[in-house]
C-alpha positions in Angstrom: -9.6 -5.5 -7.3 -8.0 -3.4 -10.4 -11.1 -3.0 -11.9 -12.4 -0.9 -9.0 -10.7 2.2 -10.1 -12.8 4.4 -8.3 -12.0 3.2 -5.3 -11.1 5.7 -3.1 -10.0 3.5 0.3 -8.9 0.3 1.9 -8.7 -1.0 5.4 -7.6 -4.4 6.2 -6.2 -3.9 9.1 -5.9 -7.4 11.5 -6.9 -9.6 8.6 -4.8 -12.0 9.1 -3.3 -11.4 5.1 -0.6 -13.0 4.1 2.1 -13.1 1.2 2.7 -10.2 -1.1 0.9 -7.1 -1.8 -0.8 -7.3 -5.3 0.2 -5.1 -7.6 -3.2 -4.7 -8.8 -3.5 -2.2 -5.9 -1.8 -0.1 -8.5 -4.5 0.2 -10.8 -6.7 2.0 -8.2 -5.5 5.6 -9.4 -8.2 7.1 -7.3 -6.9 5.8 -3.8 -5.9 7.9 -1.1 -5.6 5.4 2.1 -4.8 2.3 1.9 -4.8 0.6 5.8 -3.3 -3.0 6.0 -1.3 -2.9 9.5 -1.2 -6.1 11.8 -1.5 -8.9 9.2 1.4 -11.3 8.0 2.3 -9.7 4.7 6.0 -9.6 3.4 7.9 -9.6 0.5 8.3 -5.9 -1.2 6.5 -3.0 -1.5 4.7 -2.9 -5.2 7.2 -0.4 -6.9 4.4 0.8 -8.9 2.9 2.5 -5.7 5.2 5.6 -6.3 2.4 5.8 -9.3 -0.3 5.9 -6.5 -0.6 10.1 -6.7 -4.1 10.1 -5.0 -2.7 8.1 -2.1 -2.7 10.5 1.5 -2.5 7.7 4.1 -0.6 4.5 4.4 -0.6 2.1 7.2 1.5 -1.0 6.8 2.6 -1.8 10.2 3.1 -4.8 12.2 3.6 -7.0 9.0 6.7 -8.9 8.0 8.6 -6.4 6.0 12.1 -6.7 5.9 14.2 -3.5 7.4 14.7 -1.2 4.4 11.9 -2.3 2.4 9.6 1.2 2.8 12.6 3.5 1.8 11.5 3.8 -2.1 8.4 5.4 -0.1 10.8 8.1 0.6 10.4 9.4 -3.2 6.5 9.8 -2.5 6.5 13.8 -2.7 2.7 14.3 -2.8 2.6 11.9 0.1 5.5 14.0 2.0 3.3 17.4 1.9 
């Protein structure tokens, strides 16, 4: 998926997707929503997303996150605007 850097959204919404998030969702510099609510992911967020300046919309609710896991989202001041 990496290699698609021109890739401008996702949505994966109710996939049933499980595990982590790959970090090569990081290599899509030209991404600005990125939609994978109501699957079974957990583990962390990518740190690398705070990279992600294109990125405008994020859905990743209804997964398995554990409480306190979105907070480095916080930092995301283009995404805050």
């Amino acid at each position: 998926m990496g290699i698609l850097k021109q890739l401008q959204g996702i949505a994966l919404d109710g996939n049933n997707l499980q595990g982590s998030i790959p970090y090569d969702l990081c290599h899509l510099e030209a991404l600005n929503g990125l939609m994978l609510s109501d699957n079974t992911l957990s583990s962390k967020i990518p740190p690398c997303f705070l990279s992600l300046i294109s990125l405008r919309e994020l859905n990743l609710g209804s997964n398995n996150f554990s409480y306190g896991v979105l907070s480095s989202l916080w930092s995301l001041e283009h995404f805050l605007q």
